[in-house]
DOSEFI-309753 format. One record per residue: x, y, z of N, C-alpha, C in turn. Coordinates in steps of 0.05 Angstrom, whole numbers, padded with zeros to 5 digits, always signed. Layout:
XYZXYZXYZ...
***
This chain:
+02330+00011+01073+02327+00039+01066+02308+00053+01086+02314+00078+01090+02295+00091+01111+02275+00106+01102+02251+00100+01115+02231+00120+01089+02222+00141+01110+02212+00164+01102+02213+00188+01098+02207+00205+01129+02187+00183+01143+02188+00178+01171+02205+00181+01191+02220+00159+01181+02249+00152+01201+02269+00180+01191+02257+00181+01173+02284+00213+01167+02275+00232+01179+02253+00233+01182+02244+00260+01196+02246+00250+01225+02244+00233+01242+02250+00225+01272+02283+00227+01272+02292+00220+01257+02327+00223+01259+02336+00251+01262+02326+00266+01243+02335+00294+01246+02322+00315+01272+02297+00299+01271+02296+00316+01304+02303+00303+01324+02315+00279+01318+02328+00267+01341+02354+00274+01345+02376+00278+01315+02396+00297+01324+02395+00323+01339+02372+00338+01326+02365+00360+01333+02368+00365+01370+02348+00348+01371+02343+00344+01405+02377+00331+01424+02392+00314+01416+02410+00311+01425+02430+00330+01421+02434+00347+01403+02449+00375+01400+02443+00394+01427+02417+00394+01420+02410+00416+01444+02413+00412+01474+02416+00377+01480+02423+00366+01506+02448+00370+01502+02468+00366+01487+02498+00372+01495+02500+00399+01510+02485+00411+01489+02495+00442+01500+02483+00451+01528+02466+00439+01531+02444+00448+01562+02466+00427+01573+02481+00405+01577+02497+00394+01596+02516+00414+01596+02536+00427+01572+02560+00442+01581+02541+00465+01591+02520+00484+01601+02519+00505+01606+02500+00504+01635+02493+00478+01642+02497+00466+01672+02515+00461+01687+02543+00462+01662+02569+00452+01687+02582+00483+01687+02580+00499+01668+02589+00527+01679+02576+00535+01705+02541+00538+01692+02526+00548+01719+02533+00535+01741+02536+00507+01750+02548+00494+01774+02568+00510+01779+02588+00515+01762+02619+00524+01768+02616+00564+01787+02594+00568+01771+02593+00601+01776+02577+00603+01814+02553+00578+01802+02542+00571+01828+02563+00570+01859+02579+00552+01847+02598+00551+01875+02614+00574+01889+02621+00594+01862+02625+00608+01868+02616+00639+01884+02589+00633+01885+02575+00653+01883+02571+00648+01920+02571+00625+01922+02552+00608+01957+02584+00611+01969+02609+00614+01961+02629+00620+01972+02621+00647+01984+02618+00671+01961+02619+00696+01964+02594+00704+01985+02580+00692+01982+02550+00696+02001+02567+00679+02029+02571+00661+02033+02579+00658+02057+02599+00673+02076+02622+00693+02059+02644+00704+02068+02625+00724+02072+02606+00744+02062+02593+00764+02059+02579+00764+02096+02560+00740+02095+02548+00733+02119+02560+00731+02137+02591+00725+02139+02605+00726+02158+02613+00752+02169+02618+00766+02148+02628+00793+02153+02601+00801+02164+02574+00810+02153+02546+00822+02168+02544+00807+02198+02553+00787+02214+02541+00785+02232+02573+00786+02250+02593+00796+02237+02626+00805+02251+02609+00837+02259+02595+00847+02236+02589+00874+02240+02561+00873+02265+02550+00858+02269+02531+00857+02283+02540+00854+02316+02560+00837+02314+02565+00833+02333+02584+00856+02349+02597+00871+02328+02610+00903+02351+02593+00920+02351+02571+00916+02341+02544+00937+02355+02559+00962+02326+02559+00957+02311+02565+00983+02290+02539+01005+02287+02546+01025+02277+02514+01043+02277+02496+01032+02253+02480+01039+02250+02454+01041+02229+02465+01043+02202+02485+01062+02203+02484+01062+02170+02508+01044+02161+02521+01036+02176+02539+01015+02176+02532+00984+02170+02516+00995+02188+02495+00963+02189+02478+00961+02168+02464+00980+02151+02452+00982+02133+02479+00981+02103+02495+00978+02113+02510+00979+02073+02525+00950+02089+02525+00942+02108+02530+00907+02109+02511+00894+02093+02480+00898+02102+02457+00889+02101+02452+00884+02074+02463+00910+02057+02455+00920+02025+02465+00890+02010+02506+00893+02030+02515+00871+02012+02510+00845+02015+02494+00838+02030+02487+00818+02037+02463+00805+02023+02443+00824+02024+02416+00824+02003+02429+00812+01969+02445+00833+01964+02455+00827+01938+02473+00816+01932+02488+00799+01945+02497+00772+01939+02479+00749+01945+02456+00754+01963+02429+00731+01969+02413+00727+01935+02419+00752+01925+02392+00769+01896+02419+00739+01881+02438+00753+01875+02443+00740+01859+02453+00706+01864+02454+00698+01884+02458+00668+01886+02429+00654+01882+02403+00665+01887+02384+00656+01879+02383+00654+01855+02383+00687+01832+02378+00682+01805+02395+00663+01794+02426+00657+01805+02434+00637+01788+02418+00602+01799+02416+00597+01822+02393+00573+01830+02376+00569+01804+02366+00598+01801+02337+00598+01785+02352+00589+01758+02363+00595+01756+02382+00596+01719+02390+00565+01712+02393+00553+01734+02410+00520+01746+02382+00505+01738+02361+00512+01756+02343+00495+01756+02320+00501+01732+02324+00526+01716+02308+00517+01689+02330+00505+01669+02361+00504+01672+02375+00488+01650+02360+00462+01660+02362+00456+01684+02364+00419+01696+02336+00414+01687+02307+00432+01691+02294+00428+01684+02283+00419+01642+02292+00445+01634+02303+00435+01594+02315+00414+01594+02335+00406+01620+02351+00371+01604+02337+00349+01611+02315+00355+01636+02293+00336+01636+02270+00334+01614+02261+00362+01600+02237+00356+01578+02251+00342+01555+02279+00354+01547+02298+00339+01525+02299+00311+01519+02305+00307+01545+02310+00273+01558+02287+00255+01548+02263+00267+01561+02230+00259+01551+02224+00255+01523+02230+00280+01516+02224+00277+01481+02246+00263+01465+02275+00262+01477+02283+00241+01461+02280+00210+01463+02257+00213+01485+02256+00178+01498+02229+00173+01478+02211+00194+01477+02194+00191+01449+02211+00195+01422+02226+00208+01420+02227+00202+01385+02246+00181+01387+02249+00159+01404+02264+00132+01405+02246+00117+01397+02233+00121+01413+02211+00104+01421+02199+00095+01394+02189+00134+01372+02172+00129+01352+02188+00116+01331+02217+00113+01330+02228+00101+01305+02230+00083+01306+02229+00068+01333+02234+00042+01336+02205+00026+01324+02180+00048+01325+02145+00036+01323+02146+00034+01290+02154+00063+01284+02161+00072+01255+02175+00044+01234+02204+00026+01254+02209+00019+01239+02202-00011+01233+02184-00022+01260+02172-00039+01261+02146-00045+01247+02131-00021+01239+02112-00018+01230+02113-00012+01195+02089-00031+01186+02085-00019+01151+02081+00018+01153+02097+00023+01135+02093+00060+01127+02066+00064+01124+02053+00047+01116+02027+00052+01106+02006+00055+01129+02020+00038+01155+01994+00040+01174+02000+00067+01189+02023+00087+01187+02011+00115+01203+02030+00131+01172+02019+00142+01165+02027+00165+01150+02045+00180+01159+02063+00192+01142+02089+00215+01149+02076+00239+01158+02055+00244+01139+02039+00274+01154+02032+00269+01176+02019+00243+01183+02004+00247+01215+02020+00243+01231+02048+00220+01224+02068+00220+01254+02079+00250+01253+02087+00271+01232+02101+00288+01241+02073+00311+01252+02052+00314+01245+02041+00331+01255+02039+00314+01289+02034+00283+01300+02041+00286+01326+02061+00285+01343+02081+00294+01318+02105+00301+01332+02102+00326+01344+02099+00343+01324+02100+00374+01319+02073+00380+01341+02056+00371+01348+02039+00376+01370+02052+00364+01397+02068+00345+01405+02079+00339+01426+02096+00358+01427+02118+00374+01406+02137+00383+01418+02113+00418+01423+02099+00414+01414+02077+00447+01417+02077+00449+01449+02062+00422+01458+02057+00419+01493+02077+00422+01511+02105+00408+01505+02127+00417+01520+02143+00446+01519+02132+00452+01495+02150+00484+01489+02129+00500+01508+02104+00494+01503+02081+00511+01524+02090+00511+01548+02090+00488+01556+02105+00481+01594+02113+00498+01594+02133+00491+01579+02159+00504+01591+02161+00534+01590+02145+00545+01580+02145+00582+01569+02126+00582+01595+02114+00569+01603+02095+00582+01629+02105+00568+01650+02129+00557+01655+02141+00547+01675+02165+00573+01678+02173+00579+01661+02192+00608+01659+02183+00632+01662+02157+00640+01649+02132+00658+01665+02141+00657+01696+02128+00639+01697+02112+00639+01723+02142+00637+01750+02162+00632+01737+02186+00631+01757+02199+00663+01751+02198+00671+01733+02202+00706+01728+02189+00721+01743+02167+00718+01741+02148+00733+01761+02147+00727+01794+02153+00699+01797+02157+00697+01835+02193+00708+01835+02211+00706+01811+02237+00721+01824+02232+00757+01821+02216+00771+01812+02211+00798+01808+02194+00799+01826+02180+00780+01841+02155+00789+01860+02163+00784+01882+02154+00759+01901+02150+00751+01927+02178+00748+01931+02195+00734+01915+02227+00723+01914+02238+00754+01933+02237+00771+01913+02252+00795+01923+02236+00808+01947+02211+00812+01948+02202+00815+01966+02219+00811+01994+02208+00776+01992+02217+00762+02023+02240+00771+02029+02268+00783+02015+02287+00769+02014+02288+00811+02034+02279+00826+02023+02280+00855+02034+02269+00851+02057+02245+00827+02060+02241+00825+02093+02256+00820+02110+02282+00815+02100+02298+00802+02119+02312+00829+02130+02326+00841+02108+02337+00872+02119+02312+00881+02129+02286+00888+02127+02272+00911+02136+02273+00899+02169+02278+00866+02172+02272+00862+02203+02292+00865+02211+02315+00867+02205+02340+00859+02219+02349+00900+02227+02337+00918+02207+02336+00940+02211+02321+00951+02235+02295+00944+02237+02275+00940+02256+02286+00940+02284+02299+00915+02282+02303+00906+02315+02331+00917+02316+02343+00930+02306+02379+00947+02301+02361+00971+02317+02346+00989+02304+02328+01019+02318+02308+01015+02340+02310+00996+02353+02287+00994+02377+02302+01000+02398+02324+00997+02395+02339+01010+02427+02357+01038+02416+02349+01044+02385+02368+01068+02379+02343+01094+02369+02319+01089+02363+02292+01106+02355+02275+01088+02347+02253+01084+02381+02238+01062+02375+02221+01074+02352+02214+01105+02352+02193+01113+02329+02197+01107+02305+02225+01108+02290+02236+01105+02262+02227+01070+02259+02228+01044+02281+02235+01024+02285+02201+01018+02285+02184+01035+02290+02154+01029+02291+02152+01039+02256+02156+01059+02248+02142+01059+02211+02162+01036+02195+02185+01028+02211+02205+01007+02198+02179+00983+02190+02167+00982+02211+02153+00949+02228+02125+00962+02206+02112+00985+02204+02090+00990+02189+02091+00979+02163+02118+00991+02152+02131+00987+02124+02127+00951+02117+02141+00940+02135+02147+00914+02138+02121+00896+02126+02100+00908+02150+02073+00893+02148+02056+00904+02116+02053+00924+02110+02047+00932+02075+02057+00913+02067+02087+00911+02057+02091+00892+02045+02092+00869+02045+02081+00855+02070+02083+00833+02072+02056+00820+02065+02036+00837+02069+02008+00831+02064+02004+00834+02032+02027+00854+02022+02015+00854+01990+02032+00827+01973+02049+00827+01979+02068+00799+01975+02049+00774+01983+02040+00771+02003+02015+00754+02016+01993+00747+01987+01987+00766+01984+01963+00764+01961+01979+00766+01935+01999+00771+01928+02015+00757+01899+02019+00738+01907+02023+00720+01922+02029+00695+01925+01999+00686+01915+01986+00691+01940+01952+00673+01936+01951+00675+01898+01956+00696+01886+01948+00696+01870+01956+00679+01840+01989+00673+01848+02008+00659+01826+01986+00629+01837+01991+00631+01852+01975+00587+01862+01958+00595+01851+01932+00612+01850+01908+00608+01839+01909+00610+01794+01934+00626+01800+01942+00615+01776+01953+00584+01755+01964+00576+01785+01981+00553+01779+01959+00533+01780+01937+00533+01796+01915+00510+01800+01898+00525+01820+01872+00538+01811+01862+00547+01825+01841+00521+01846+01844+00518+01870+01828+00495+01884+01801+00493+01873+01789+00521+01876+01754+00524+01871+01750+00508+01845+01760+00503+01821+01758+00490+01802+01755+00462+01800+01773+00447+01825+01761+00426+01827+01740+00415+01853+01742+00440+01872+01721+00450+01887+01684+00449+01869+01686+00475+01864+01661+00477+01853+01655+00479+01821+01678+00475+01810+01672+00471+01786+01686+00490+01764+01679+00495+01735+01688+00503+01715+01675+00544+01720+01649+00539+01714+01633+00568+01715+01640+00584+01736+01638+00576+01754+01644+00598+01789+01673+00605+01786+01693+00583+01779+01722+00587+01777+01725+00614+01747+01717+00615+01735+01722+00630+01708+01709+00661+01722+01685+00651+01736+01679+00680+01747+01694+00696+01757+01705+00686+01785+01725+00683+01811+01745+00700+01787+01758+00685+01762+01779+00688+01758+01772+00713+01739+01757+00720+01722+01747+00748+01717+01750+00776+01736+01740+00774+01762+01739+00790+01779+01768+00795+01790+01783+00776+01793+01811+00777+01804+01825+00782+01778+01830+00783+01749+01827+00793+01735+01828+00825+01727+01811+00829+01737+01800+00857+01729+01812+00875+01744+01810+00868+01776+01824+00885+01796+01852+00881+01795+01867+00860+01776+01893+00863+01774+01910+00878+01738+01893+00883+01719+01890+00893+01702+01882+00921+01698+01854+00915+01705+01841+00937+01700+01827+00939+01673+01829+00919+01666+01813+00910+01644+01781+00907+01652+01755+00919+01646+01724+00908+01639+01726+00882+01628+01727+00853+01642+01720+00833+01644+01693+00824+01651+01681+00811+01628+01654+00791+01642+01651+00776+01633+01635+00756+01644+01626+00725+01645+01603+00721+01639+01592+00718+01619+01563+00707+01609+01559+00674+01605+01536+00665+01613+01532+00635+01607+01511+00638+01601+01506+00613+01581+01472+00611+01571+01481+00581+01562+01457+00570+01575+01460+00533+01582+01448+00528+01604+01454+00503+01610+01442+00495+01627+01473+00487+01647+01475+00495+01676+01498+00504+01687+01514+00480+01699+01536+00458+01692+01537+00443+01701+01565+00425+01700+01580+00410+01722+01603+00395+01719+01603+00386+01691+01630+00387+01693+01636+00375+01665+01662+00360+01677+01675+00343+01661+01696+00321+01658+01718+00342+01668+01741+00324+01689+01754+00346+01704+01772+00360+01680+01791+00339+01661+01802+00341+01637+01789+00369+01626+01763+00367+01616+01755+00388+01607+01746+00415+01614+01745+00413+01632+01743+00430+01665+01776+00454+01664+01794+00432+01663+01818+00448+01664+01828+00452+01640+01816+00450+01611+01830+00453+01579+01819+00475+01581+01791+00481+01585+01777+00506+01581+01779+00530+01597+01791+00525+01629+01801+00542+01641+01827+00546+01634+01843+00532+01614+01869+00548+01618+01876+00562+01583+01847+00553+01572+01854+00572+01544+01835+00587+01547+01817+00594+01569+01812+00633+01579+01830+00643+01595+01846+00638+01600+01860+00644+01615+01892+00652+01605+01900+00637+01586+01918+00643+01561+01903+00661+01540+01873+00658+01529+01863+00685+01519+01856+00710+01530+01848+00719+01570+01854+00732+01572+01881+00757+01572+01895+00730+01579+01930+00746+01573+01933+00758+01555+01931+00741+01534+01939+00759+01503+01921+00773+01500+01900+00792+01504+01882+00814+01503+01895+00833+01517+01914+00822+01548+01911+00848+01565+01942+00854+01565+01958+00830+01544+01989+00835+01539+01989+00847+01506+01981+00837+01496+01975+00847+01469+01958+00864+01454+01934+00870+01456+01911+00883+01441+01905+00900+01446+01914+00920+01469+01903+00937+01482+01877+00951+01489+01863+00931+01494+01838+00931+01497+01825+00940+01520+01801+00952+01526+01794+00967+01550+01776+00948+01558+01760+00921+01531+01741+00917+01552+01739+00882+01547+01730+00863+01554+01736+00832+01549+01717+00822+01558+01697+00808+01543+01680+00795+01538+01671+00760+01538+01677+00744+01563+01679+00720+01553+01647+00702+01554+01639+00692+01536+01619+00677+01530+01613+00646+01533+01599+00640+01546+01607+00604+01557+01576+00598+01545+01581+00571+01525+01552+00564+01515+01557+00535+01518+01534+00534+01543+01541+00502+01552+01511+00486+01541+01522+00478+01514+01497+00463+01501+01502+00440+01508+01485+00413+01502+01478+00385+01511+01490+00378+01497+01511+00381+01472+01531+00352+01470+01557+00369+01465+01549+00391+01453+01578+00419+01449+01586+00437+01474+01612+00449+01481+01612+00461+01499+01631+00486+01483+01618+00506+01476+01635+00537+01464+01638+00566+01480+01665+00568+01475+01681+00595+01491+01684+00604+01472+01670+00637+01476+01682+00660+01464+01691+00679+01472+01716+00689+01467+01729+00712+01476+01729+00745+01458+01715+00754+01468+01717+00785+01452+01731+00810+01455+01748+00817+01444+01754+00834+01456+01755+00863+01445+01754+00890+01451+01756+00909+01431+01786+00927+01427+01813+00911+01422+01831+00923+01424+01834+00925+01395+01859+00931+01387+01868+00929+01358+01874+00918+01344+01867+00891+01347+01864+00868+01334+01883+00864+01318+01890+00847+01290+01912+00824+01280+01904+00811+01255+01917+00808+01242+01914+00799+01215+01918+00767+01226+01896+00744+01229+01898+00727+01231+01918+00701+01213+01923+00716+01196+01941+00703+01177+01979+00703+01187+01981+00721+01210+02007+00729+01221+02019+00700+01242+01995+00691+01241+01989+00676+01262+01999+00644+01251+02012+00640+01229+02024+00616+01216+02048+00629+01220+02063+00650+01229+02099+00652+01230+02092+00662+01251+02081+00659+01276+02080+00674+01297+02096+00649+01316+02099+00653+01333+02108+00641+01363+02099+00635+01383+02078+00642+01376+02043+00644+01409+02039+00617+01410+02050+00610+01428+02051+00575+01426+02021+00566+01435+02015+00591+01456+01989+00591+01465+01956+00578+01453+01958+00597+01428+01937+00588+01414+01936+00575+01394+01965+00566+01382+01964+00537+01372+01958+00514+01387+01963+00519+01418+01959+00490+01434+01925+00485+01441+01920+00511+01454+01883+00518+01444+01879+00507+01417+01878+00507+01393+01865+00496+01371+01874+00468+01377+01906+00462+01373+01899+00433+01379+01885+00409+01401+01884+00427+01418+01865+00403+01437+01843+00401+01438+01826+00432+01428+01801+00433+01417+01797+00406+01397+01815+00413+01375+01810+00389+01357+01811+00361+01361+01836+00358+01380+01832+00326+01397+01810+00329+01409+01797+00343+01417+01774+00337+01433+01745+00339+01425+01751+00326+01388+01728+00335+01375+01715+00361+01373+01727+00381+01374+01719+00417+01374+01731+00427+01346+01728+00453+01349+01744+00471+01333+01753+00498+01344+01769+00502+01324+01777+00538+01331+01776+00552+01309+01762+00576+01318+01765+00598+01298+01776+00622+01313+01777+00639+01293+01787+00672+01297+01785+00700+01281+01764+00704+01288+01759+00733+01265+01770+00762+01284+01781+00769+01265+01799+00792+01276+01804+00810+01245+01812+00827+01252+01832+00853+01233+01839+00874+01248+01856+00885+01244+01882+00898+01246+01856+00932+01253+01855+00935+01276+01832+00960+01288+01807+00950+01295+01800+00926+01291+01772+00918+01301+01780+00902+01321+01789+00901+01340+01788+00880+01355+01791+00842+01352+01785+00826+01356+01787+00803+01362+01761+00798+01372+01754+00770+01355+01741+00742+01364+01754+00720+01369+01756+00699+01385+01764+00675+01391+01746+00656+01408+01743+00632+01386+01730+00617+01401+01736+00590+01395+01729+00578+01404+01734+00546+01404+01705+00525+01422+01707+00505+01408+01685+00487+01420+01703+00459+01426+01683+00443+01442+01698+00418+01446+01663+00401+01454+01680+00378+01449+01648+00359+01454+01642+00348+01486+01615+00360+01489+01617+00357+01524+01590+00354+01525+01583+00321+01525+01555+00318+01519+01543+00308+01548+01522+00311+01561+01503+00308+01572+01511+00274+01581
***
C-alpha cells in the first residue's frame, strides 16, 4: 500500500510528465514553423542582395532592407520561443529525475524517518527555485529581445543604408553614421548592464557592500528611484554563497518597489553583526496587505524567506495598503 508520501510524489510526477508531453508536441510545431520561417529569411536575403546588386535607389533599397529586418525580427523570436520550450523540457526532465529519485528514497525508507509535511514542503521549495529560474531566465531573455536583440539587428540596415548614401549624399550618410554610433553606445551600456545583472564581477571582486552600492547608483540612474545604502557593522567578506543570496534578494526587492509600489524613495539597510547578517528594505510606496501574499505568485519573496530560513535567518514584512513596505530578512553570518 502507498502511504501518503508516495501519493503525493505520484501525482506531481504525473503532473510533471503531462506537462513534458505537451512541451515535446509544441517543440515539434515550433521546429516545423522554425524551418519555415529560415526558408522565408533565406529567399528574402536573396532577393535584398539581387536588389543590391542592380544598384536600385534608396528607397528601394530601404523597403528590401525593411523586409529583410522583419523576417530576421521574426526568425529570431521564434529561436527564442524554441529555446525557452527546449530549455522547460530540460528543468521538467530534472525535476522528474528528483521526484524518481524521492519515491524510490520514500519507498525504501520507514514513513516515519522523513514526514509527509517535510518531504512535500521540500518538494514545494525545489519546485519554488526552478519556477524562480526560470521567470528570470524569461525576464532577462524579454528584455535582450526588446533591447540590444533589436537594436543590433537595425544596425545592420542603419549600415548597409550608410554605405548605399556615401556615393549618393555623403551628408545624409554622415547623420546616418551619427545615428548609428548613439545607438550603438546606448545598446553598449544595456548590455554592460543585463551582465551586471546576470553576475555582477565586482561581487566576487570586492565583495558584497561595494557591489550593493555600485548596484544602488546604477539603479537609480536607471529608475529614477532615491536609492541608498546604509551599513552599520563592522565591514567585511562574507561566504561567497552568502555574498550572492543577499545580493540577489535586494535586488529582487528593489524590483518589486520600482515595478510595484510606486514609490519615490528606497531605503536599503545592511546590519552586519558578529554572528547575524540583516537586510532591510524600506520603501515609501503604497504598500500591501501582507496577507495577499499566501495566493500571490511573487515567486520572488517566497524564495527570499526560504533560504533565509535554510540559512538559519528569518523573514518578515510589515506593510499596509498606503504606508509603504518593510522587508527584511536575516541569515547567520558569524565572524
Amino acid at each position: 500500500m502507498l502511504n501518503n508520501e508516495s501519493v503525493d510524489y505520484q501525482t506531481e510526477l504525473d503532473e510533471t510528465q503531462r506537462a513534458l508531453r505537451e512541451i515535446n508536441l509544441m517543440i515539434g510545431q515550433s521546429q516545423g514553423e522554425l524551418a519555415k520561417l529560415t526558408q522565408r529569411n533565406t529567399a528574402i536575403s536573396s532577393h535584398l542582395q539581387q536588389v543590391q546588386k542592380q544598384g536600385a535607389g534608396v528607397e528601394e533599397l530601404k523597403m528590401a532592407y525593411d523586409s529583410a529586418l522583419d523576417a530576421q525580427q521574426r526568425l529570431f523570436v521564434m529561436r527564442g520561443q524554441l529555446e525557452k520550450l527546449q530549455n522547460d523540457k530540460t528543468h521538467l526532465e530534472k525535476y522528474t529525475t528528483i521526484l524518481e529519485k524521492s519515491m524510490s528514497t520514500a519507498g525504501d525508507s520507514p514513513s516515519s524517518t522523513m514526514p509527509a509535511s517535510s518531504s512535500k514542503n521540500q518538494m514545494a521549495g525545489i519546485e519554488m527555485i526552478v519556477n524562480a529560474q526560470e521567470a528570470e531566465r524569461q525576464r532577462l531573455s524579454r528584455q535582450m529581445h526588446d533591447g540590444p536583440a533589436q537594436a543590433l539587428s537595425n544596425f545592420i540596415l542603419q549600415t548597409e543604408i550608410a554605405m548605399r548614401l556615401l556615393d549618393v549624399d555623403s551628408a545624409q550618410a554622415k547623420n546616418e553614421l551619427g545615428d548609428l554610433k548613439t545607438s550603438a553606445m546606448s545598446t553598449f551600456q544595456k548590455v554592460r548592464n543585463f551582465i551586471f545583472e546576470l553576475r555582477p564581477m565586482m561581487l566576487d571582486d570586492l565583495g558584497l557592500i561595494p557591489t550593493l552600492r555600485k548596484y544602488a547608483d546604477a539603479f537609480k540612474e536607471q529608475t529614477g528611484l532615491d536609492v541608498s545604502v546604509t551599513v552599520s557593522g563592522v565591514e567585511r567578506r562574507l561566504e561567497s554563497y552568502l555574498e550572492v543570496m543577499v545580493f540577489r534578494a535586494v535586488q529582487e526587492l528593489l524590483g518589486n518597489a520600482a515595478r510595484h509600489s510606486q514609490a519615490t524613495m528606497v531605503k536599503v539597510q545592511v546590519d552586519l553583526g558578529n554572528e547575524v547578517l540583516r537586510i532591510t528594505v524600506d520603501d515609501n510606496g503604497k504598500g500591501f496587505d501582507p496577507e495577499t501574499l499566501k495566493e500571490s505568485t511573487n515567486l520572488g519573496l517566497k524564495l527570499i524567506r526560504e533560504r533565509a530560513e535554510i540559512l538559519g535567518g528569518s523573514f518578515d514584512i510589515d506593510s499596509a495598503l498606503g504606508a509603504g513596505a518593510r522587508i527584511s530578512f536575516s541569515v547567520q553570518a558569524r565572524i
